[in-house]
Biopython code that builds the backbone (N, CA, C, O; Angstrom):
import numpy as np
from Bio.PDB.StructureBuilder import StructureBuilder

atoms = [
    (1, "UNK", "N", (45.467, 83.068, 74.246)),
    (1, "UNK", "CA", (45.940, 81.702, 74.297)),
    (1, "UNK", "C", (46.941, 81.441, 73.166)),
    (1, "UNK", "O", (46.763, 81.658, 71.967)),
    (2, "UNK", "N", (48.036, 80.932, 73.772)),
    (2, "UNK", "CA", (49.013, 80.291, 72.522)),
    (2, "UNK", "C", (48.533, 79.551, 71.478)),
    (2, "UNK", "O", (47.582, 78.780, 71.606)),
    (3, "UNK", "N", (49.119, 79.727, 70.457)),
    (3, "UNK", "CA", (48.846, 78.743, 69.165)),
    (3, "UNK", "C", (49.512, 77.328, 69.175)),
    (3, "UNK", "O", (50.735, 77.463, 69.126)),
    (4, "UNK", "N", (49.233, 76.377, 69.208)),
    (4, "UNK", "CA", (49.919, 74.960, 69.130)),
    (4, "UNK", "C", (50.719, 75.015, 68.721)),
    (4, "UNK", "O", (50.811, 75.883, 67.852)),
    (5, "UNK", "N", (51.726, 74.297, 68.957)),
    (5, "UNK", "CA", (53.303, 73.832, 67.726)),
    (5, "UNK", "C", (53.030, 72.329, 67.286)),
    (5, "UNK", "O", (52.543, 71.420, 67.959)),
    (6, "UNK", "N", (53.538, 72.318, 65.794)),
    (6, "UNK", "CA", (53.246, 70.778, 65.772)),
    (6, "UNK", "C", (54.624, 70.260, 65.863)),
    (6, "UNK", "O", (55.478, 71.098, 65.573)),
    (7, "UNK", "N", (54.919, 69.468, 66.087)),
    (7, "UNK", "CA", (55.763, 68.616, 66.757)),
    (7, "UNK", "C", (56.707, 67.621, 65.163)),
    (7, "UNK", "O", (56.224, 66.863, 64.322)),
    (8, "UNK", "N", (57.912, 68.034, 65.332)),
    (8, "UNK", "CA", (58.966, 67.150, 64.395)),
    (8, "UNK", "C", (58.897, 65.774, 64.713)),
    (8, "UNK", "O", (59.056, 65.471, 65.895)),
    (9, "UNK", "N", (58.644, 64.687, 63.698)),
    (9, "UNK", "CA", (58.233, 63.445, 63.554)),
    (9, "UNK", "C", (59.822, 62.989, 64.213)),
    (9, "UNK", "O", (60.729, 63.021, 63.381)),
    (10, "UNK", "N", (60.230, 62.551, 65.718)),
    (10, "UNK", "CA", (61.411, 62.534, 65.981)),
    (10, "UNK", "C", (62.189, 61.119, 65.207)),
    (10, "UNK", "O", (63.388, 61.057, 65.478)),
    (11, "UNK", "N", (61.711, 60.084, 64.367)),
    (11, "UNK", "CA", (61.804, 59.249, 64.372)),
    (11, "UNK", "C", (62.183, 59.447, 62.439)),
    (11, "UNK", "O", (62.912, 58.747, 61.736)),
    (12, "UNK", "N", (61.368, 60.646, 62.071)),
    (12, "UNK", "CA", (61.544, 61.127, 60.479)),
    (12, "UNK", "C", (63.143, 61.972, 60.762)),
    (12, "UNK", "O", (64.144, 61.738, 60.085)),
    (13, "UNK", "N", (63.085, 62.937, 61.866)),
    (13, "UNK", "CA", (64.478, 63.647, 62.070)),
    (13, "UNK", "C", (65.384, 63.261, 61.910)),
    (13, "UNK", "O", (66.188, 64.016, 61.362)),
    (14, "UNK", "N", (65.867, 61.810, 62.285)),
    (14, "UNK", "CA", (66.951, 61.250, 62.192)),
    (14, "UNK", "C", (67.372, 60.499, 61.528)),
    (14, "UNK", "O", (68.516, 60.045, 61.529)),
    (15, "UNK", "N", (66.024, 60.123, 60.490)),
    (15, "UNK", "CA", (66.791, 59.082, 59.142)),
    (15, "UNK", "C", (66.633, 60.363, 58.316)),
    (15, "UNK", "O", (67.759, 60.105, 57.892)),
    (16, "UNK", "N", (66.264, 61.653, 57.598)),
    (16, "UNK", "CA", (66.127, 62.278, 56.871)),
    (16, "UNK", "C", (67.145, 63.817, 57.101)),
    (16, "UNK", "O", (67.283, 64.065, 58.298)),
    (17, "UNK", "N", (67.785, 64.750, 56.240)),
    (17, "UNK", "CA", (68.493, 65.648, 56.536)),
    (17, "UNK", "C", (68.095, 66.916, 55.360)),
    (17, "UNK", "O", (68.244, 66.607, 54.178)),
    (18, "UNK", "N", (67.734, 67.931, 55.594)),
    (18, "UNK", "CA", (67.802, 69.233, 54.950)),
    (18, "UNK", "C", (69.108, 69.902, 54.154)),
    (18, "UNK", "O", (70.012, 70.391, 54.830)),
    (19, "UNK", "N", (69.160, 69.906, 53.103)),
    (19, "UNK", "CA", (70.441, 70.283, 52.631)),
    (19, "UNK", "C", (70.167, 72.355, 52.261)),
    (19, "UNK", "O", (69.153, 73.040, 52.402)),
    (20, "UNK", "N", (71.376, 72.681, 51.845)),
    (20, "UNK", "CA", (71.119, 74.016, 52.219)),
    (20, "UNK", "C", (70.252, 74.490, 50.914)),
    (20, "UNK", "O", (69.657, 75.567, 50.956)),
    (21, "UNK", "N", (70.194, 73.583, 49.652)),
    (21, "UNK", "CA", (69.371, 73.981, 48.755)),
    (21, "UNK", "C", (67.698, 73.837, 49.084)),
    (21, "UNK", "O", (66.887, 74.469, 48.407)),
    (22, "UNK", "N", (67.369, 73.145, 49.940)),
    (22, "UNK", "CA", (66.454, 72.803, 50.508)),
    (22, "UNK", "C", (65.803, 70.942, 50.393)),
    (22, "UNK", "O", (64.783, 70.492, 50.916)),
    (23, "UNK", "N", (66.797, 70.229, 49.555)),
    (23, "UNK", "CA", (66.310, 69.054, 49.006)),
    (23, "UNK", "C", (66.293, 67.924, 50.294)),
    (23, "UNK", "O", (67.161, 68.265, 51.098)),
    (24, "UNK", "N", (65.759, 67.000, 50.631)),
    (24, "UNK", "CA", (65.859, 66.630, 51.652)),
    (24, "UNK", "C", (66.503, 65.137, 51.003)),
    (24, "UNK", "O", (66.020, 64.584, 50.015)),
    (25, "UNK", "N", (67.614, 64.653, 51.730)),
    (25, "UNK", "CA", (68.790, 63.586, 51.838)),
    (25, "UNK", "C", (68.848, 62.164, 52.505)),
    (25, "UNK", "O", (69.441, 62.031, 53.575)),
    (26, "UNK", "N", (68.344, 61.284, 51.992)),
    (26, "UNK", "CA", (68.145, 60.388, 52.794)),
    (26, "UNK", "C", (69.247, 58.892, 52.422)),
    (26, "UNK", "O", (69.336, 58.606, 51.228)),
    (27, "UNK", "N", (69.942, 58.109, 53.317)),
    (27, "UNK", "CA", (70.243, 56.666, 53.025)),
    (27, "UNK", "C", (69.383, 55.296, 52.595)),
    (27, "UNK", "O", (68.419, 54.759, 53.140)),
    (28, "UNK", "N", (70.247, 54.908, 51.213)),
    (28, "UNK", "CA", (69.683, 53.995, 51.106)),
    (28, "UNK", "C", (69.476, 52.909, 51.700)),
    (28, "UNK", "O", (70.449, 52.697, 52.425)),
    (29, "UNK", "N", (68.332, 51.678, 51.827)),
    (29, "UNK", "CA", (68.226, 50.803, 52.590)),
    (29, "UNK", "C", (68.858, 49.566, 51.886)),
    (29, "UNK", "O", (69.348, 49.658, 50.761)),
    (30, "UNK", "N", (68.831, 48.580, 52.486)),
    (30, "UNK", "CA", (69.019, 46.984, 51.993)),
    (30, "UNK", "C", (70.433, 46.696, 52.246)),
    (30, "UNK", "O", (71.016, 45.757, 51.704)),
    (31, "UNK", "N", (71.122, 47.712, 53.280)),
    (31, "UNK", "CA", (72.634, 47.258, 53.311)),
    (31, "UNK", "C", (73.130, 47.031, 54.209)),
    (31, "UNK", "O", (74.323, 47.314, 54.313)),
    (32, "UNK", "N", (72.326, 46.321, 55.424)),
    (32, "UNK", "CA", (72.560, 45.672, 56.476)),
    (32, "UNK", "C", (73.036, 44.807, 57.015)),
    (32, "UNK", "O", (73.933, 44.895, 57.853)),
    (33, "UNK", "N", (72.298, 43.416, 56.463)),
    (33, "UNK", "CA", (72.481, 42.065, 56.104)),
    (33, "UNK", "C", (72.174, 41.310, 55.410)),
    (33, "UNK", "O", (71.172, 41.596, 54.755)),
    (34, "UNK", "N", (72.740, 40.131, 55.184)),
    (34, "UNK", "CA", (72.554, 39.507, 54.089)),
    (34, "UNK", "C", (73.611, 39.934, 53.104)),
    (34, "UNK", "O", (73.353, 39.774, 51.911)),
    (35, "UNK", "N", (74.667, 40.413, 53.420)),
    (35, "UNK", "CA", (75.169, 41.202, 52.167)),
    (35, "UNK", "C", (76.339, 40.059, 51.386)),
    (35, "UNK", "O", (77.122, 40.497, 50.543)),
    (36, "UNK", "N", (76.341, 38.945, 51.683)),
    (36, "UNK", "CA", (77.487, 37.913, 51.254)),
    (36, "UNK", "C", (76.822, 37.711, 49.675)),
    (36, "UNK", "O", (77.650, 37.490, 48.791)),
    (37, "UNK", "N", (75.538, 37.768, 49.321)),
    (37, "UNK", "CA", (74.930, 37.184, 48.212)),
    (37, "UNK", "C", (75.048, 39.012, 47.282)),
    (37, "UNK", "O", (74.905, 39.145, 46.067)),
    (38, "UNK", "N", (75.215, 39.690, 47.857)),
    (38, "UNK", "CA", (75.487, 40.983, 46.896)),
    (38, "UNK", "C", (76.731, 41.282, 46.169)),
    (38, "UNK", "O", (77.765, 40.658, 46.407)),
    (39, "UNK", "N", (76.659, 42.258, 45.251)),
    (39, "UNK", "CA", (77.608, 42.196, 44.538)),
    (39, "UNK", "C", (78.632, 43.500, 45.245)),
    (39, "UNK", "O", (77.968, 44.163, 46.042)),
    (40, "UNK", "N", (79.710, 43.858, 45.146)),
    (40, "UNK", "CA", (80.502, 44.834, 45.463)),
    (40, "UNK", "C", (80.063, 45.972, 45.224)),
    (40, "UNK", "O", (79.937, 46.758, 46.162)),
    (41, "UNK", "N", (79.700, 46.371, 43.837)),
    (41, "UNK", "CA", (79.148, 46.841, 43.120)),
    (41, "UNK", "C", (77.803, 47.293, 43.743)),
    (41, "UNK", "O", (77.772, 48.478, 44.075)),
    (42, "UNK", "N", (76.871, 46.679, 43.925)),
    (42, "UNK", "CA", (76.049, 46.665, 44.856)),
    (42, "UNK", "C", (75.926, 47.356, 46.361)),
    (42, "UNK", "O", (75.161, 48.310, 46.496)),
    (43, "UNK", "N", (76.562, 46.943, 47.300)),
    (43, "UNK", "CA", (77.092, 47.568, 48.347)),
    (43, "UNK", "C", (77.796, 48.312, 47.995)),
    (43, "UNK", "O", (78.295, 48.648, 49.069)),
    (44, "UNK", "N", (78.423, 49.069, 47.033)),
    (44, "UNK", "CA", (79.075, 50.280, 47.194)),
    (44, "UNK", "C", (78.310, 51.159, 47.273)),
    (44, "UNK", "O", (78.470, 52.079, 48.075)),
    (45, "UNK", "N", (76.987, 51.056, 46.204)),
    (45, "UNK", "CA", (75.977, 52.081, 45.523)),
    (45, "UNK", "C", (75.550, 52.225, 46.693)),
    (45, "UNK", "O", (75.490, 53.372, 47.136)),
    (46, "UNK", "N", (75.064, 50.913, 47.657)),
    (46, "UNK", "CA", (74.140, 51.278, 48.909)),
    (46, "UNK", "C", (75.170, 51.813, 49.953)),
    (46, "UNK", "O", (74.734, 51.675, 51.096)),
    (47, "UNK", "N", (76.271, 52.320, 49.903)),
    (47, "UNK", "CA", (76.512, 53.421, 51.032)),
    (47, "UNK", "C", (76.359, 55.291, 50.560)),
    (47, "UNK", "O", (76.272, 56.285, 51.281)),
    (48, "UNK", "N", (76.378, 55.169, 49.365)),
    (48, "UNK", "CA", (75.573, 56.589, 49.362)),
    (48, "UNK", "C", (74.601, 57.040, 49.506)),
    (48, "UNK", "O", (73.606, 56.316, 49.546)),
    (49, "UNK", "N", (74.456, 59.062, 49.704)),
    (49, "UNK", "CA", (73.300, 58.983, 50.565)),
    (49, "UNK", "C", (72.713, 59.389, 48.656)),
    (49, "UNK", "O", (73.404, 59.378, 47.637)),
    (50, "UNK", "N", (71.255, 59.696, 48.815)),
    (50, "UNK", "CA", (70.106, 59.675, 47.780)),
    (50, "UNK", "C", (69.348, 60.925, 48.493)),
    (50, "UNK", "O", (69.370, 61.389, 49.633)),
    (51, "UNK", "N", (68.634, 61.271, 47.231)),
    (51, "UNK", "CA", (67.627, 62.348, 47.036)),
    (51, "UNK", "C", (66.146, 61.666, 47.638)),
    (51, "UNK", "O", (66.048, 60.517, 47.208)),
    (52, "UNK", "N", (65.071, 62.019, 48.435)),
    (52, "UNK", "CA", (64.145, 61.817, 48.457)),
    (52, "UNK", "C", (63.017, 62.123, 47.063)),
    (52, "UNK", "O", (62.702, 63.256, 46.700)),
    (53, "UNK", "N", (62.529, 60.853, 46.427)),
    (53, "UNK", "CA", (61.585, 61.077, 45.121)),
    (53, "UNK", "C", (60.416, 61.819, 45.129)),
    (53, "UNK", "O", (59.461, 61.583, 45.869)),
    (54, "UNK", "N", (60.482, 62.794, 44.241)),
    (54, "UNK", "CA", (59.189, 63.614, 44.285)),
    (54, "UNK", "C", (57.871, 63.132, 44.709)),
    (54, "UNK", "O", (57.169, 63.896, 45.372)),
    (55, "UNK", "N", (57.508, 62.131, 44.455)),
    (55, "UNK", "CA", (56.140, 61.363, 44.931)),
    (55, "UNK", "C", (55.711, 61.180, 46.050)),
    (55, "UNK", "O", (54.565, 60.989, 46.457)),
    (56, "UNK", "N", (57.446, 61.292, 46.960)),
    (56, "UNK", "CA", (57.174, 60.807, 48.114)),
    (56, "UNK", "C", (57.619, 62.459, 49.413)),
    (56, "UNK", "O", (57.526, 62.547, 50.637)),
    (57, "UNK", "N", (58.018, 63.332, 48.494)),
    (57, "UNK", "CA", (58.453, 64.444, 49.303)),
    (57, "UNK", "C", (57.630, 65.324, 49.846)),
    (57, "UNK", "O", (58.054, 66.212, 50.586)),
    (58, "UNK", "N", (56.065, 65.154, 49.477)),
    (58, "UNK", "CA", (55.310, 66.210, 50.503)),
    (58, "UNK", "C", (54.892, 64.996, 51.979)),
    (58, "UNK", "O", (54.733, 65.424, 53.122)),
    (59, "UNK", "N", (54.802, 63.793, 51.686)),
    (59, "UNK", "CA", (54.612, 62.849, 52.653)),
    (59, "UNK", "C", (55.741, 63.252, 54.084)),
    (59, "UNK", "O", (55.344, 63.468, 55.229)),
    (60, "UNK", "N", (57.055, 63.271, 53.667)),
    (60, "UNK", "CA", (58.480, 63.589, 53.971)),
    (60, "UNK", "C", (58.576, 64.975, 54.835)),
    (60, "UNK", "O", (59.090, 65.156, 55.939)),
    (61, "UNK", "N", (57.857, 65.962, 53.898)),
    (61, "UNK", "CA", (58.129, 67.687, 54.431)),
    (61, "UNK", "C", (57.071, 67.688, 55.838)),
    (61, "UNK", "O", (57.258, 68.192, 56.946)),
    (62, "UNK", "N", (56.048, 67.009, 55.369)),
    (62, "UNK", "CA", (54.763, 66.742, 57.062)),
    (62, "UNK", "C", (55.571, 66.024, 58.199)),
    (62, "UNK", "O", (55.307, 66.193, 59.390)),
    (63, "UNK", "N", (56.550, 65.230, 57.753)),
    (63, "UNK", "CA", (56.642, 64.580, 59.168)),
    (63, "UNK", "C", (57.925, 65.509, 59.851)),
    (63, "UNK", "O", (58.090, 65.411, 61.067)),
    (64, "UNK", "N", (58.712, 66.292, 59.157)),
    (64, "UNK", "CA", (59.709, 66.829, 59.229)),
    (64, "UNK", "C", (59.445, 68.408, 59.992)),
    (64, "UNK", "O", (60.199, 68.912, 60.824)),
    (65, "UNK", "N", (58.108, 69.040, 59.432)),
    (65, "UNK", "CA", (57.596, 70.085, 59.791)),
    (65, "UNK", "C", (58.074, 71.179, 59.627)),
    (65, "UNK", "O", (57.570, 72.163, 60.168)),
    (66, "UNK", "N", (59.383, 71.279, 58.678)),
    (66, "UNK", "CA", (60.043, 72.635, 58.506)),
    (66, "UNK", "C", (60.316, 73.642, 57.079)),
    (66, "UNK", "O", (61.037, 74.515, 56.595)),
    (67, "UNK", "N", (59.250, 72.852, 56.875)),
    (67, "UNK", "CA", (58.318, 73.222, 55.569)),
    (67, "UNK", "C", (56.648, 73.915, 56.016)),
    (67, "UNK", "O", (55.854, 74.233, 55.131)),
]
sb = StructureBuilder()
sb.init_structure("model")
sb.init_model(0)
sb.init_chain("A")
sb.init_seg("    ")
for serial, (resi, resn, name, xyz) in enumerate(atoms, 1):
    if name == "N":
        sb.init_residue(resn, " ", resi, " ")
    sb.init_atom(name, np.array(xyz, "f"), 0.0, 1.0, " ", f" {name:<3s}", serial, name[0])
structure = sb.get_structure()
């Protein structure tokens, strides 16, 4: 009998990305709407992408499964 596969969190796949060092890449949030009361400054920072924080990266590698 086959061994199960577990299944890529399809919903983690597509906000999160694997870089070739292995660090996983994610966008920041809060830059949707509402953005008239922000500063430029502000919305600039929130279009780059960010590092996922150690605290939160074995949570991250489970839903991703390619770890």
């Amino acid at each position: 009998m086959a061994k199960v596969k577990m299944k890529t969190n399809r919903s983690a796949a597509k906000r999160f990305k694997i870089t070739a060092k292995g660090k996983i890449k994610r966008w920041k949030s809060g830059g949707a709407h509402y953005n008239t009361k922000k500063s430029s400054k502000r919305k600039r920072q929130l279009r780059k992408a960010t590092y996922v924080k150690t605290n939160m990266l074995k949570h991250v590698q489970k839903l991703l499964k390619e770890f």
